[in-house]
C-alpha positions in Angstrom: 14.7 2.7 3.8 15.1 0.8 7.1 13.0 0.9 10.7 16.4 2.9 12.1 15.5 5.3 9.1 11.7 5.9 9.6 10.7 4.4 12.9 6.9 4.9 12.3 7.1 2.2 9.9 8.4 -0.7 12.6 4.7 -1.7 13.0 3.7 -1.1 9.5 6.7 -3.5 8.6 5.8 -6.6 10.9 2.6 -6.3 10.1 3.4 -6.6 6.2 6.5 -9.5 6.9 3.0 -11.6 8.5 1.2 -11.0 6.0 -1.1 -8.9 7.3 -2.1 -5.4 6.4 -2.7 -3.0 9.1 -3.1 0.8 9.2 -3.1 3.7 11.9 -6.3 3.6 13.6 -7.9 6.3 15.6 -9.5 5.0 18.9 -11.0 8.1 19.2 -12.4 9.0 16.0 -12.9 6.1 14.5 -10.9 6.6 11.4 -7.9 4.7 9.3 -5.2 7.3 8.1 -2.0 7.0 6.3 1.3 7.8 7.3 1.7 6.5 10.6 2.0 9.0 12.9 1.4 9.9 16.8 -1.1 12.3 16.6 -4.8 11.7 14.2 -4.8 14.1 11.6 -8.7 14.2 11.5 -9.1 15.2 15.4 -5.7 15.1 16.9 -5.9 12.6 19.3 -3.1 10.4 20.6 -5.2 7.4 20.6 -3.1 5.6 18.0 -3.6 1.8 16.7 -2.9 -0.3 13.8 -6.2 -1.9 12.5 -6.1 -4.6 9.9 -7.7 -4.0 6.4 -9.2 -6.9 3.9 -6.4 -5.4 1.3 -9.0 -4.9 -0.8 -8.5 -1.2 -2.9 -9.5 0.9 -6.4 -6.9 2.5 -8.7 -6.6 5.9 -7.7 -4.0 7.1 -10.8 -0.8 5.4 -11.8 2.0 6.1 -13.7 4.7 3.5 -15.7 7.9 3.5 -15.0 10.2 3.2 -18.5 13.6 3.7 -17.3 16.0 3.3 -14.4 16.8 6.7 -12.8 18.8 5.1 -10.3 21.5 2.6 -11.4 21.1 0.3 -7.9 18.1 -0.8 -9.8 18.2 -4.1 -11.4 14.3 -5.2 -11.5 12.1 -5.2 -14.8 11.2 -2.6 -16.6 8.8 -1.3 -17.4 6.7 -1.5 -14.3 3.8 0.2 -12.3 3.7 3.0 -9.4 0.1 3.0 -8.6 -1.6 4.7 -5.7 -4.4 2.7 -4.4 -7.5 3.5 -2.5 -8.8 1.4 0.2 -12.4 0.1 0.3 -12.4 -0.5 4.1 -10.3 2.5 4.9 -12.2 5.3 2.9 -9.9 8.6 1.8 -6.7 5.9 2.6 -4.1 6.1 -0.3 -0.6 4.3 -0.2 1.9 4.3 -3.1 2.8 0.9 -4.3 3.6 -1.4 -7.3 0.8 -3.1 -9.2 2.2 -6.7 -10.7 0.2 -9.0 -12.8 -2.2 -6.7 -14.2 -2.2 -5.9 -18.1 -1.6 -2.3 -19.0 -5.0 -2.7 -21.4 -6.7 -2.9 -17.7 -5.6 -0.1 -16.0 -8.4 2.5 -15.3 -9.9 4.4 -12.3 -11.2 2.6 -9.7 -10.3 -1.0 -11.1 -11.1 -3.1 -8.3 -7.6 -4.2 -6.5 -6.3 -6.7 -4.1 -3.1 -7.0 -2.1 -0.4 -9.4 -2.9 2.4 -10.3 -0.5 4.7 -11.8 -2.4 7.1 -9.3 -1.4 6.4 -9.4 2.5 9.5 -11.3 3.1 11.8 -8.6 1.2 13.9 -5.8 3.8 11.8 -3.7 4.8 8.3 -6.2 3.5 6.3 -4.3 0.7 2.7 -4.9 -0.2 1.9 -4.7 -3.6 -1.2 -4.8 -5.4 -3.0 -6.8 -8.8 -6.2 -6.1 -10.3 -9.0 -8.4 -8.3 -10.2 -10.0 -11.3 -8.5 -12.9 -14.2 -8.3 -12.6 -17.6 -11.4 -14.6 -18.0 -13.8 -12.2 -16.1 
């Protein structure tokens, strides 16, 4: 999906291709939410910001992905959709792909971090890999 196609994301996406992850931030509540859009949807104000966030996050679920369903697809297979919590942004959750983490580890909560290896792809995408090594 391009900025022409969902505008909201423009910040969101320059943000991401620096290598920098920001959310909508609420001047006047004083609260992160996700999906960007003009009006909080804790108090309804119009005081809308994008904050930066450490990238820090927990598993919320996940689910693996075992086939193409779309034949435009030419990554690996299989791979991860994971919804991810953020520690700094409380109640947050964004959809993304988890890379470098072994299946064996996957569990609520597991402690996540952001990786932006694919920041410089159109439109940038943050994805995420479990905060700790294989010798932890």
């Amino acid at each position: 999906m391009s900025d022409a196609l969902a505008p909201e994301f423009t910040a969101f996406n320059r943000w991401l291709a620096a290598g920098e992850l920001r959310l909508p931030w609420c001047d006047a509540c004083r609260r992160h939410h996700w999906y960007p859009m003009p009006r909080c949807p804790h108090c309804r104000a119009s005081d809308i910001g994008w904050r930066a966030v450490a990238g820090r996050a927990r598993l919320y679920s996940w689910t693996e992905v075992s086939h193409r369903f779309d034949p435009r697809y030419q990554g690996p297979l299989p791979y991860i959709v994971a919804l991810v919590e953020f520690d700094d942004a409380p109640g947050v959750r964004l959809v993304t792909n988890l890379v470098d983490t072994p299946r064996e580890w996957l569990a609520v909560h597991l402690p996540l971090v952001a990786d932006f290896r694919a920041a410089g792809e159109t439109p940038p995408r943050v994805l995420f890999r479990a905060a700790l090594t294989r010798s932890e």
